[in-house]
N, C-alpha and C positions, 0 to 999 in steps of 0.2 A: 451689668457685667458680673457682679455679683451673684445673681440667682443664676441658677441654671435648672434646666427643667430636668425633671425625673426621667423622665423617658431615653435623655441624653446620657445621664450618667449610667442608667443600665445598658445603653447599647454601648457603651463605652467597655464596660467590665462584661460583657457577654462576649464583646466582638474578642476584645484580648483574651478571655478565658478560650475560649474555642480555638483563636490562632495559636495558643499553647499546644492543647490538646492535640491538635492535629499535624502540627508538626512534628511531636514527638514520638511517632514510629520511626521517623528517618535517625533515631539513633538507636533502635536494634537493629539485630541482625535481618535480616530479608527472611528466613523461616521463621522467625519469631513473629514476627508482624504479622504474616503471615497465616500462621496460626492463631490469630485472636481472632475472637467472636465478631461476627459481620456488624454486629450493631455498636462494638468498639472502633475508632477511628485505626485505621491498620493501613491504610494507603501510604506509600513510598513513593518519593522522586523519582521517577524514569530517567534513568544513566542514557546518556546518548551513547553512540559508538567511540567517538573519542575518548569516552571516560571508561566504559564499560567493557569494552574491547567486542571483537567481534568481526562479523567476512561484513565487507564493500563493496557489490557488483554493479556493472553498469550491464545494460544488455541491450541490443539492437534486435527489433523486431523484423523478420524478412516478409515483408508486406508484399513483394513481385511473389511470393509462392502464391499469397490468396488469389492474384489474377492468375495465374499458371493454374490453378486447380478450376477458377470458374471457368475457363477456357476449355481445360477438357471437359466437363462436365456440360458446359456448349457446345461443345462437339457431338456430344449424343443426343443433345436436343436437337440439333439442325438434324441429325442424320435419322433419326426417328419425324420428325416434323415432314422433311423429304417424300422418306417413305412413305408418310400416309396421303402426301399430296398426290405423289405416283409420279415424283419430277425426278429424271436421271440427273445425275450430277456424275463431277468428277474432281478430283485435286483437293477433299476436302480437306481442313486441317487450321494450323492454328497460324493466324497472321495477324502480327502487332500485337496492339491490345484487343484482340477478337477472333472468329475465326473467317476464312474466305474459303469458297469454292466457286468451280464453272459449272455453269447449266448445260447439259446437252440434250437434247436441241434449244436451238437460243429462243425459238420460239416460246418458250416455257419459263424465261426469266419474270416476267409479271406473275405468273401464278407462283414461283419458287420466291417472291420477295411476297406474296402474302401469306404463305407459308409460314416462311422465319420472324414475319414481325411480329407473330401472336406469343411468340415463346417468350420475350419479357418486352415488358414496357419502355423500362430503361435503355434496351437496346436503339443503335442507331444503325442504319441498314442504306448502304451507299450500292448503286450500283453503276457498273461501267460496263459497255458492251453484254457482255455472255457474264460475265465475273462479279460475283455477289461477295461482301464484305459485310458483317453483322460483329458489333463492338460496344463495347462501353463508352458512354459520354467521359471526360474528362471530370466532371462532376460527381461522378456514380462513381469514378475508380477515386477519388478523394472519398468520396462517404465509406468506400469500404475499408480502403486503408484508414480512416479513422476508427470507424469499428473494430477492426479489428485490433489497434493496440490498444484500445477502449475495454475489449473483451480479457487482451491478452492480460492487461493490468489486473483486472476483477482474479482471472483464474493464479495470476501468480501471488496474490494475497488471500486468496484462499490454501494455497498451498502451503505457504510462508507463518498461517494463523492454525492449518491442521497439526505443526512440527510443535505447538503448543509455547512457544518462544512467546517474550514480551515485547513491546515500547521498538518494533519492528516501524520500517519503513519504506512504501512502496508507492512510487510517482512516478508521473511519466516525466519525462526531462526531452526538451524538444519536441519535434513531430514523431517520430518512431523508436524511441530510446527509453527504457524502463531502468529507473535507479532502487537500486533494493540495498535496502541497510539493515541488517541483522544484530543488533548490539548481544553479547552472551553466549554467542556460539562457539562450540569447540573445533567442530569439526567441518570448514566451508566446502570440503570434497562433497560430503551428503548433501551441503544447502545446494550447490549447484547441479548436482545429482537429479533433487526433487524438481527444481527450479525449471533446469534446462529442457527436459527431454517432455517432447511435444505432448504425449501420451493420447494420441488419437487413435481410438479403436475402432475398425470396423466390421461387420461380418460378411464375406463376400463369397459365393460360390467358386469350386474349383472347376476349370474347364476340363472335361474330360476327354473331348471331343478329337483333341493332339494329344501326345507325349510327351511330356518336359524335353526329351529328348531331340524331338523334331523342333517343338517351338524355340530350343538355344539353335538350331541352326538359322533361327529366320523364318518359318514356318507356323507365326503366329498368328490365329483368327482376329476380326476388326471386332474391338470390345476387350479386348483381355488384355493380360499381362503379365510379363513372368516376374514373380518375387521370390528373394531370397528368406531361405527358413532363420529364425533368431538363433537358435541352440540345436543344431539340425546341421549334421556334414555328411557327406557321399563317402568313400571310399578313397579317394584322394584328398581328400580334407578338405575340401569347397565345401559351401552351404549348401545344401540341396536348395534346388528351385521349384517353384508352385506354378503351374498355368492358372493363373486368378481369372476371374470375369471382373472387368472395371466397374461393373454396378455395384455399388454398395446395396445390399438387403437390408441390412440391418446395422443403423448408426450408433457410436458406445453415445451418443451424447443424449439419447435418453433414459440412459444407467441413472440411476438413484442411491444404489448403495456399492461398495465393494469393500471386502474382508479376506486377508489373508486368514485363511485356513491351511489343514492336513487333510488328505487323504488316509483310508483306511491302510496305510502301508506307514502314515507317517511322511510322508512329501507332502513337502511345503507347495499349496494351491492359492489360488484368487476365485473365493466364491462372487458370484454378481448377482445385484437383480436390476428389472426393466422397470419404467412406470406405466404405469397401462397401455399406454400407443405404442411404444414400445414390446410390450409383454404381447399385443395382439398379432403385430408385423412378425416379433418372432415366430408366433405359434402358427402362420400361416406359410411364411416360410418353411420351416423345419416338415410341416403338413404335405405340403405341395413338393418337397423334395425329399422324400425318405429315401436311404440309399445312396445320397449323394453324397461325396466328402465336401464340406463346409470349412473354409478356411477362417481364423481367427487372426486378421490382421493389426499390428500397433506400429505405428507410425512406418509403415511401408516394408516389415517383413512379418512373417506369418508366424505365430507362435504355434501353433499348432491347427489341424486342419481334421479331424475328426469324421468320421462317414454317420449321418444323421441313420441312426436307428429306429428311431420312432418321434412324433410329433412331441415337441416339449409345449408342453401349453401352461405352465405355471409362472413362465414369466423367471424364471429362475437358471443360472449354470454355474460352471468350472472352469477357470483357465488353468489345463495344466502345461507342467514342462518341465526343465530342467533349471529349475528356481533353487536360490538360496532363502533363510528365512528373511536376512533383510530386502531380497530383490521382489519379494512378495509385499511387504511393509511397504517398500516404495511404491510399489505399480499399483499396491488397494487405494494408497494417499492418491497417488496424482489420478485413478479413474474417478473418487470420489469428488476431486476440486474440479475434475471437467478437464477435456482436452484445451490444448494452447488453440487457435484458430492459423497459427504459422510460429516457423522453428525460431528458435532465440540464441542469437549470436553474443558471443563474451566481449564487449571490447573493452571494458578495464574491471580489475579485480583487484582488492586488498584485503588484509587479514589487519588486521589490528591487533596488538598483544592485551590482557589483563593488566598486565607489569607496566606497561605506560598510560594505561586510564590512570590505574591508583597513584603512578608519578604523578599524573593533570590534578587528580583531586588533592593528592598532597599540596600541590602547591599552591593550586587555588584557593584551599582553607588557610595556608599561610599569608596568603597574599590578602586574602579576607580579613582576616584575626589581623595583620598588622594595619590592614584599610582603616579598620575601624578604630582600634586602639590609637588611631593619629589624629582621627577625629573625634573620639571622645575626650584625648588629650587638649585639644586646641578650644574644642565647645566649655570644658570646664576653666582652661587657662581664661579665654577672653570674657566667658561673659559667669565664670562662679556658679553659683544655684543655679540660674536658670539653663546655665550650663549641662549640670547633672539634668535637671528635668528633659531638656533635650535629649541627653542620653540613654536616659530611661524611655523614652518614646523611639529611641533608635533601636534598642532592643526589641522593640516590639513588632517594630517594621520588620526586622527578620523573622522571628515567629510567620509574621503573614506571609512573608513572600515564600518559606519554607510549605507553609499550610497550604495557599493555593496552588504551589507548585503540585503539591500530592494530592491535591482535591483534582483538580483540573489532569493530571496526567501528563502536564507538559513535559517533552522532551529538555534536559539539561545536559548543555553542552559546554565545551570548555568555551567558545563565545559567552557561553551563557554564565558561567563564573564571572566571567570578563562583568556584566551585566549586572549582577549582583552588586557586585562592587563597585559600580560607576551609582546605584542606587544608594549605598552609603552614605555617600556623599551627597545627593541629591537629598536624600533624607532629611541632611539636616541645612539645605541650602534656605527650606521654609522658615526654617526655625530663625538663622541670621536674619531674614526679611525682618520677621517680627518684630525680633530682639534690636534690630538696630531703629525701628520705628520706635521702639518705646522710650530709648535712648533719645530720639530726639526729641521726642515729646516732652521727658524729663526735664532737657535743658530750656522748654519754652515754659517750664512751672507749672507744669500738668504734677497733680496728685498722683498717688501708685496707684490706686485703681484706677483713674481716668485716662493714665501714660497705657497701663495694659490692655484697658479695653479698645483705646483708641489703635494701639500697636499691632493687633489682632485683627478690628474691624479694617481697618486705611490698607496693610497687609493682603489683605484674603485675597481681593481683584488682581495681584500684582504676582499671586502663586497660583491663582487658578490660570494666567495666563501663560506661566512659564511651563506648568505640568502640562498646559493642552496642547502648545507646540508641541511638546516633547511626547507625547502620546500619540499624535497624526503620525509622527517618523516611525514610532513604532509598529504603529497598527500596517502602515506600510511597508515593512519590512515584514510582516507574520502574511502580508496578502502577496507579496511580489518573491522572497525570497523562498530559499529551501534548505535543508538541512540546520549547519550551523547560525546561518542567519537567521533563521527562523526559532533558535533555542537563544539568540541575543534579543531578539521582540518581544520572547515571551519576558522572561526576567524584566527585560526593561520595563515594557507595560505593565507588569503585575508588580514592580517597584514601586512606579508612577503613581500610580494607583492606592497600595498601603502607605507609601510616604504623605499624599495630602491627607491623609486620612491621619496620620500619625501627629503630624504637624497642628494640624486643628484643631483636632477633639482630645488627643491623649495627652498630649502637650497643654493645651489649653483647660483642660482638667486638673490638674496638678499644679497649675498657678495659681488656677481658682484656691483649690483646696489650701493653697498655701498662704493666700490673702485673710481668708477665713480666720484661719486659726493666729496666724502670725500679727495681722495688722498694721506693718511696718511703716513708720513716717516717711520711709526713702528706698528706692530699690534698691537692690546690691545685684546692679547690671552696670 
């Protein structure tokens, strides 16, 4: 009991120097820390929302657009597929989840159903009489509505991580529901701004073939469709309208870069560029059509619509308009994160104030500072020195929990005070084990080293079992929970954690050291 190996007592005084060191940015200011040298320890606590203040969104993904759009877009395959069979149809269009038409002559329904089954695999293709019905499995529209909030998630933390913002939070919550928590921000109009708005860009030719005019009466060709301009009014003050072709030519989703820029006047633009597949569709495009006006669509109205003057083949353009400097800012961030794959509905939002984090944290350092001052009182009342030593190992246990909080990144939440503090106490519940084993030892006429070593050794099975309960409920709360529950697992377990570690070896060092020098015929426990 007496000896202890070397190798223990340096990791003892390495581990405590380092949890020093590393917790002690969390008492400058956040630019101070901040500014020190990368190989100085400068990591901070991540303030949850609670504490840090900040916007609260919850947002629902509309998962019926993504079948609404592969439906039309089945629409043009059947109708192209058709035609090259050479099978007359009629009534094509969109039924259920799929689309349906009639064969005319019905004789030609076997050839019009091998037709439609080669355009996707996934499809299933029902027929009755003359009347063909080509749909998604129930399975397939599950996979894509998975995907797609799967995707939505990816692009709205890209967006959320370009705003340069920290210790952010974005999860799905349910089957179709995105929780985003922004701790730090001032302004939740912008976050929602960036957030919300789908930013799908496409480039689609204008029909020239009718006049906007004719096509608002009804007079619309099969493939097109009339959209409204963004920043674009008539003479009455309506938006002017586009005769678009519903083929997309050119998809923003293999954009690579975008930058607000100026134009040589000084207007605020959006330069872009493509990545190769991309850069080659354009330049075949623009090739194949000189002369024609090209419309630039985002999210279903036309920002501008341009007459291609000659082949761009660099892979390179300009969106212009009637843009402000920040409406350029926003539209380069959200082409750069990539379009949403469907629109994002608000169903709850909160703002947080700064003025009631710093109330949470005020009180949860009170509540700390008096947690522990109760039990450094009661560890010295009941058991004297070995009291203090416990106390000195209690100190240290914050240190750690401090240090891996900022090594590790973990979010700290006002649960997560709560957490701290219930560790405290847990800290020094190792220590009673001990102490109360050595106690009895004493009265059976065990010697002080024999009382301590045995207090120690008969102890350890009896706190490793109470820590690994209590570690399970954690680990299970940081895999099953979210948000605040998940900032009460982390503290709890990273408590767990430096408390047996504090109780064992820091604790158990300093009795050592104290038997050495002291000698005493009798404990003063």
């Amino acid at each position: 009991m007496i000896y202890v190996e070397k190798w223990k007592i340096i990791l003892v005084i390495v581990t405590c120097t380092l949890g020093i060191l590393f917790s002690l940015p969390n008492a400058l200011p956040r630019d101070v820390a901040d500014s020190l040298p990368s190989w100085v320890p400068h990591k901070q606590i991540a303030l949850g929302l609670d504490l840090q203040g900040g916007a609260h969104l919850l947002y629902e993904v509309d998962v019926q657009s993504i079948v609404r759009e592969r439906i039309n877009s089945l629409t043009d395959d059947v109708r192209n597929a058709l035609r090259r069979a050479n099978v007359g149809y009629t009534g094509l269009g969109g039924e259920g989840n799929g689309v349906g038409f009639t064969v005319r002559p019905a004789t030609d329904v076997q050839k019009a159903r091998e037709a439609v089954r080669s355009i996707d695999p996934e499809m299933t293709v029902n027929v009755q009489g003359d009347h063909i019905n080509i749909g998604f499995s129930e399975r397939a529209l599950r996979d894509r509505r998975a995907a797609a909030v799967d995707q939505a998630i990816e692009i709205v933390r890209r967006r959320v991580d370009e705003m340069g913002v920290r210790e952010s939070t974005v999860q799905r919550q349910g089957e179709d529901r995105i929780l985003v928590q922004v701790p730090g921000i001032k302004d939740p109009k912008e976050l929602i701004d960036i957030i919300g708005k789908t930013a799908k860009m496409t480039f689609q030719l204008v029909d020239v073939s009718v006049s906007p005019e004719d096509a608002r009466q009804g007079r619309i060709p099969p493939g097109s469709e009339l959209l409204p301009a963004d920043n674009e009014l008539d003479p009455t003050g309506k938006p002017v309208m586009y005769l678009v072709q519903k083929r997309v030519m050119v998809s923003g989703d293999t954009l690579v870069d975008a930058r607000a820029s100026f134009d040589q006047n000084g207007r605020p633009d959006v330069s872009f560029k493509f990545a190769s597949v991309g850069a080659r569709r354009f330049a075949e495009v623009t090739k194949n059509n000189v002369g024609r006006p090209f419309a630039i669509v985002l999210d279903g109205k036309v920002i501008s619509a341009p007459n291609i003057r000659e082949p761009i083949l660099g892979g390179q353009g300009i969106i212009t308009g009637n843009f402000t400097s920040q409406q350029t800012n926003i539209l380069a961030l959200q082409l750069r994160a990539g379009a949403l794959p469907a629109p994002l509905t608000i169903l709850e939002q909160r703002s947080v104030g700064p003025g009631m984090g710093a109330d949470s944290i005020r009180a949860g350092t009170v509540a700390s500072i008096a947690g522990m001052l109760g039990v450094v009182a009661f560890m010295i009342v009941v058991y004297g020195l070995f009291g203090v030593f416990a106390c000195v190992a209690l100190v240290f246990n914050v240190f750690f929990v401090g240090a891996l909080l900022s090594i590790l990144q973990a979010t700290l939440t006002l649960p997560g005070i709560a957490g701290v503090v219930l560790t405290v106490g847990m800290a020094v519940d190792a220590n009673v084990l001990i102490y109360e084993r050595m106690r009895e030892e004493v009265r059976n006429g065990r010697t002080p080293i024999s009382a301590v070593d045995s207090g120690f050794q008969r102890a350890f099975g009896t706190i490793v079992d109470t820590h690994l309960t209590t570690l399970i409920a954690a680990v299970l709360l940081l895999m099953f929970g979210s948000g605040p529950v998940r900032g009460f697992g982390w503290t709890l377990a990273i408590g767990i954690v430096t408390s047996l570690f504090t109780a064992t070896m820091v604790t158990r060092l300093q009795v050592i050291a104290w038997l050495r020098h002291v000698r005493p015929k009798k404990l003063p426990i």
